[in-house]
VMD Tcl script that draws the C-alpha trace (Angstrom):
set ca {
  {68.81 -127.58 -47.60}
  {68.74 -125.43 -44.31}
  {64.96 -125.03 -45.02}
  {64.53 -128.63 -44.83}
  {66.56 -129.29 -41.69}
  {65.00 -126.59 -39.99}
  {61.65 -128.77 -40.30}
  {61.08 -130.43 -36.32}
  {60.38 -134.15 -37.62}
  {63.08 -133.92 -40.44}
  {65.84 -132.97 -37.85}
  {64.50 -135.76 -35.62}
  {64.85 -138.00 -38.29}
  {68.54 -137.01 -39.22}
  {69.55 -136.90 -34.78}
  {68.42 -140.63 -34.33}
  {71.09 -141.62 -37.70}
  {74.31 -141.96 -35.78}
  {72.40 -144.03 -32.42}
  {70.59 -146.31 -34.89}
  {73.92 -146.83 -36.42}
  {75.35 -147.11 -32.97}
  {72.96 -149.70 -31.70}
  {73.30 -151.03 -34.73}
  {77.08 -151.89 -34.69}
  {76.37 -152.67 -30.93}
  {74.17 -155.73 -31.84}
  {76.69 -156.43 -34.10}
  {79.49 -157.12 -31.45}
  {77.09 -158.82 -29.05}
  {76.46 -161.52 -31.37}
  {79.89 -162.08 -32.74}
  {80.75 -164.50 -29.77}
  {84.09 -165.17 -28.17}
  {85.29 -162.43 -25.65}
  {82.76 -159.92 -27.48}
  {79.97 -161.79 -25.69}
  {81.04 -161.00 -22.64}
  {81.76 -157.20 -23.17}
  {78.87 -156.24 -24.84}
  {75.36 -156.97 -23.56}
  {72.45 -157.84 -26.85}
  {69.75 -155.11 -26.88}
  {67.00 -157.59 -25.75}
  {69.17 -158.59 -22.93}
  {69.15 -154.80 -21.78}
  {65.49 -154.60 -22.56}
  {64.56 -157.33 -20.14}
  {66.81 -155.59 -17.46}
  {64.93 -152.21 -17.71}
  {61.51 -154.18 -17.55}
  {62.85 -156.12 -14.49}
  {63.75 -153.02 -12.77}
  {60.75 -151.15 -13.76}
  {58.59 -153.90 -12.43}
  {60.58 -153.95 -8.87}
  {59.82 -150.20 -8.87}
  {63.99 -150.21 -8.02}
  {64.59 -148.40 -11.47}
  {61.97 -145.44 -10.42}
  {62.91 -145.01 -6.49}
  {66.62 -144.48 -8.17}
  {65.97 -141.81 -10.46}
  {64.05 -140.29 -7.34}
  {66.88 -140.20 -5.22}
  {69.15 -139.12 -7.97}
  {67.08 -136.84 -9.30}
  {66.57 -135.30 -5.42}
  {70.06 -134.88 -4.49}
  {71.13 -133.00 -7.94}
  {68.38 -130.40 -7.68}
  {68.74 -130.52 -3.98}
  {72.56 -129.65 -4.39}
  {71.53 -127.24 -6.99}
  {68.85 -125.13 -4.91}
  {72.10 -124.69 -1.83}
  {74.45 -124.21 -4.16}
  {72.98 -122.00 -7.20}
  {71.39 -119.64 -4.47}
  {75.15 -119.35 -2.47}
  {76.35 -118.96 -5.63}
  {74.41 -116.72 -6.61}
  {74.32 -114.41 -3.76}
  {77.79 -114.29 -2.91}
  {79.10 -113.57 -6.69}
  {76.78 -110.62 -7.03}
  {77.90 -109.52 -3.46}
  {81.36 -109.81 -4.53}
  {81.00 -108.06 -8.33}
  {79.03 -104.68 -6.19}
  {81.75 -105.11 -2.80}
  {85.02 -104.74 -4.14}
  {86.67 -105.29 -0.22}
  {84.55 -108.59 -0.28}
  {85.91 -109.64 -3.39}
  {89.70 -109.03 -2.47}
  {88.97 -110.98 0.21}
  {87.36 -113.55 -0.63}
  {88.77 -114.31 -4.22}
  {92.05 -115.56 -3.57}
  {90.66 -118.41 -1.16}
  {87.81 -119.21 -3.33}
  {89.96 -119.73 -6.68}
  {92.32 -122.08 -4.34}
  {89.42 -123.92 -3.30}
  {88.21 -124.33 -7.07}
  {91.56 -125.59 -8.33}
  {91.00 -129.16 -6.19}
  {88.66 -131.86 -7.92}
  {84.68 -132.19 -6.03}
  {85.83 -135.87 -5.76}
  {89.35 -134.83 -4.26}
  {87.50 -133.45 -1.10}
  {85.53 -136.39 -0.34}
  {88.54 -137.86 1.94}
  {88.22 -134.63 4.38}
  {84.70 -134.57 4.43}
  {84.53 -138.15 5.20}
  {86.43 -137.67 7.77}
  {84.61 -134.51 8.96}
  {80.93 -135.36 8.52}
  {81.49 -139.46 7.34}
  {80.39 -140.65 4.18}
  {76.65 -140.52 4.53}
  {74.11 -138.61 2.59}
  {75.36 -135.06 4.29}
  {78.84 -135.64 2.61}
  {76.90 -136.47 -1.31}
  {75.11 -133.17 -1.03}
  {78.05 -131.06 0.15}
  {79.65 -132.38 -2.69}
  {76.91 -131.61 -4.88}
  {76.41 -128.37 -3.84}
  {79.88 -127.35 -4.94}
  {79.39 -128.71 -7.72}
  {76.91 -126.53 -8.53}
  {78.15 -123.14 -6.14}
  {80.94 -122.54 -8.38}
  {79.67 -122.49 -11.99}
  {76.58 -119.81 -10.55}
  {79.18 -118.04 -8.42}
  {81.61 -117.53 -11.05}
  {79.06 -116.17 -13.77}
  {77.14 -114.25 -11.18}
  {80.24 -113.00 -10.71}
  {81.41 -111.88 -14.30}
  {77.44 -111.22 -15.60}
  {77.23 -107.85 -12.63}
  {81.01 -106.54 -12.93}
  {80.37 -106.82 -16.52}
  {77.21 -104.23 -16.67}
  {78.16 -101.28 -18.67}
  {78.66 -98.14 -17.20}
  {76.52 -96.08 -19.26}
  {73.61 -98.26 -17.72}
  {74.61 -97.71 -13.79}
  {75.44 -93.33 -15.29}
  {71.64 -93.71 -16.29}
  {70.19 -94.80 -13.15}
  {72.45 -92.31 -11.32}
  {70.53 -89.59 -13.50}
  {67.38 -90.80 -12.63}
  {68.63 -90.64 -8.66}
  {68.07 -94.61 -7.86}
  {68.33 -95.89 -4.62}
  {70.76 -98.98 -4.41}
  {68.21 -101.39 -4.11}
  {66.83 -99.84 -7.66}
  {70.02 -99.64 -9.39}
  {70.22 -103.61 -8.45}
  {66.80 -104.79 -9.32}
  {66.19 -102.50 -12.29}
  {70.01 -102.20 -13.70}
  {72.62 -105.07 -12.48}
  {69.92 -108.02 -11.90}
  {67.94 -107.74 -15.33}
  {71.80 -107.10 -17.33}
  {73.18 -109.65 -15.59}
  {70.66 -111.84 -16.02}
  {72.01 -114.14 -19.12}
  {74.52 -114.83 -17.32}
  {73.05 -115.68 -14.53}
  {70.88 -118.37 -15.72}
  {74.39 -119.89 -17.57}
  {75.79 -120.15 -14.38}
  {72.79 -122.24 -13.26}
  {72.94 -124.58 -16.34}
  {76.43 -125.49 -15.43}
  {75.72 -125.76 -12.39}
  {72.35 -128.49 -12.80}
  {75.01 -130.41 -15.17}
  {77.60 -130.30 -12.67}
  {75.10 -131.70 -9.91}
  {73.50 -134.15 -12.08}
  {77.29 -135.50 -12.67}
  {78.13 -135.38 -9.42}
  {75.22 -136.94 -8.14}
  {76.03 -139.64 -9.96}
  {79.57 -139.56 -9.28}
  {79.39 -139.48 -5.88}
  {76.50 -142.38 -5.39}
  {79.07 -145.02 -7.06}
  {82.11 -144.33 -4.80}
  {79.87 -143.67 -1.27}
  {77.39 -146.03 -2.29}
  {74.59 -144.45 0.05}
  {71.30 -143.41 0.08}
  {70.40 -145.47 -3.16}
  {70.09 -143.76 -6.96}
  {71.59 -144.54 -10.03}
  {75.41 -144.59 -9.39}
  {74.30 -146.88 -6.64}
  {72.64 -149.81 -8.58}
  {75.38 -148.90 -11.33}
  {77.73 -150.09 -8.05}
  {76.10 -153.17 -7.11}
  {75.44 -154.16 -10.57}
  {79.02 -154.42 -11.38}
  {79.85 -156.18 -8.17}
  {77.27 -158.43 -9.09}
  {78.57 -158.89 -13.23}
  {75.24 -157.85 -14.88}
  {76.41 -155.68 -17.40}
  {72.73 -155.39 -18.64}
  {71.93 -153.31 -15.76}
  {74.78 -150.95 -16.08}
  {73.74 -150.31 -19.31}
  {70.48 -149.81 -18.38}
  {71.44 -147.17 -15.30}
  {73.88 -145.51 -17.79}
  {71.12 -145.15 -20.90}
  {68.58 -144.09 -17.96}
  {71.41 -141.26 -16.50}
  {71.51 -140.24 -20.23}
  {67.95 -139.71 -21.33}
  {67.07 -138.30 -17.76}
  {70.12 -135.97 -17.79}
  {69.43 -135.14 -21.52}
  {65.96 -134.11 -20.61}
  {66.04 -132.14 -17.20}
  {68.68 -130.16 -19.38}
  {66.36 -129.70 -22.53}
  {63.62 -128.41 -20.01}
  {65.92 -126.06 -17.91}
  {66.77 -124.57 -21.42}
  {63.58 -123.90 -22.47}
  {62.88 -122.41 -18.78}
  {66.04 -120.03 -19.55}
  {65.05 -119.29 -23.10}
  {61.44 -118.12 -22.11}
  {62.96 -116.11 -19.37}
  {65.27 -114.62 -21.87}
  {62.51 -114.60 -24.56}
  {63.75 -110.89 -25.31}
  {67.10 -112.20 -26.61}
  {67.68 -114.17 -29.92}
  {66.37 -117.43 -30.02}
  {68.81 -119.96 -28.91}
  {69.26 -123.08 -31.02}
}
mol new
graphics top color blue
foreach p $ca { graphics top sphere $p radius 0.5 }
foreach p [lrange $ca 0 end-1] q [lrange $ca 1 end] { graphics top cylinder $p $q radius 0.2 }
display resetview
């Protein structure tokens, strides 16, 4: 049985049963009338929408934007992240310092800050990337962190044999050990952006993108196009993650093969 499941088009098959059913049972409530008509939205409904938008070019511009800000957010945030959790795991001093104010920080919700930056920098397109960029800073920062003070110290006894330098001990030691987690830290921290991205579009409403036209769509009642932004957000969030995974697993193509 696990021999046939491991075959590509058979496990296909078998991931598409519970949507078909889905869409299925969907359909089903769309056409049962009464106040079902009005919460659920018939497939061909939310096929016109997407060709509507796709023919206005609206649907394309959004993903853009979207798509823009998250790995915008991503590159400030991952490489902060980054640099200051593997400064912190090698600089104990740095790390009592900075720790206790960064775990503080962490404990308040991205969307809880929005108020204060509004205030500080208003609530344009500055405000949706420093929120992105959190997003993101933490999840790198915080397995940067843990992926270098976790190194074993047989490795760092080896390269003190071989009389590294510092910068050797990092580049040939720390960074390749650390490296899993590393590149964990930036898969949180894409999904964290992408979410955020999205989040932070519907309640600033700026700069256009998905959460945006999910916005005016539901000002305007068209609960085809929400759909249509939310299956889009799916399948593009679904597949910038399913790419970023293969990036990681060829980068870790010495480990076992992730599923």
């Amino acid at each position: 049985m696990k021999a046939l499941l491991a075959r590509g088009w058979i496990r296909i098959a078998v991931g598409l049963i519970a949507p078909g059913l889905f869409l299925l049972w969907w359909q089903v409530q769309a056409h049962a009338g009464g106040a079902h008509a009005l919460a659920f939205a018939p497939i061909e409904s939310v096929g016109a929408a997407f060709v509507e938008l796709a023919l206005l070019g609206s649907l394309v511009s959004d993903m853009a934007s979207t798509l823009s800000r998250s790995l915008s957010g991503l590159a400030i945030g991952g490489t902060l992240g980054i640099a200051l959790g593997v400064a912190m795991a090698i600089w104990c001093p740095l790390d009592r310092l900075l720790n206790p104010l960064l775990q503080a920080i962490r404990q308040v919700p991205l969307m809880g800050w929005l108020p204060l930056l509004g205030l500080w920098v208003g609530t344009g397109q500055g405000t949706e990337l420093i929120v992105v960029s959190l997003s993101a800073f933490f999840p790198t920062l915080l397995n940067s962190f843990e992926g270098v003070a976790g190194v074993e110290r047989r490795f760092i006894e080896v390269g003190a044999i071989y009389g590294f330098t510092p910068w050797q001990r990092f580049r040939l030691i720390l960074l390749p050990a650390a490296m899993p987690l590393i590149l964990t830290g930036l898969t949180q921290g894409l999904a964290f952006a992408w979410i955020a991205s999205i989040a932070s579009e519907i309640l600033l409403g700026v700069g256009g993108g998905l959460g945006v036209t999910m916005q005016l769509a539901q000002m305007q009642q068209r609960l085809d196009v929400i759909l249509v932004t939310i299956l889009v957000t799916a399948a593009l969030g679904f597949t910038i993650n399913r790419l970023f995974l293969r990036l990681r697993q060829h980068l870790l193509r010495w480990q076992a093969p992730m599923r």
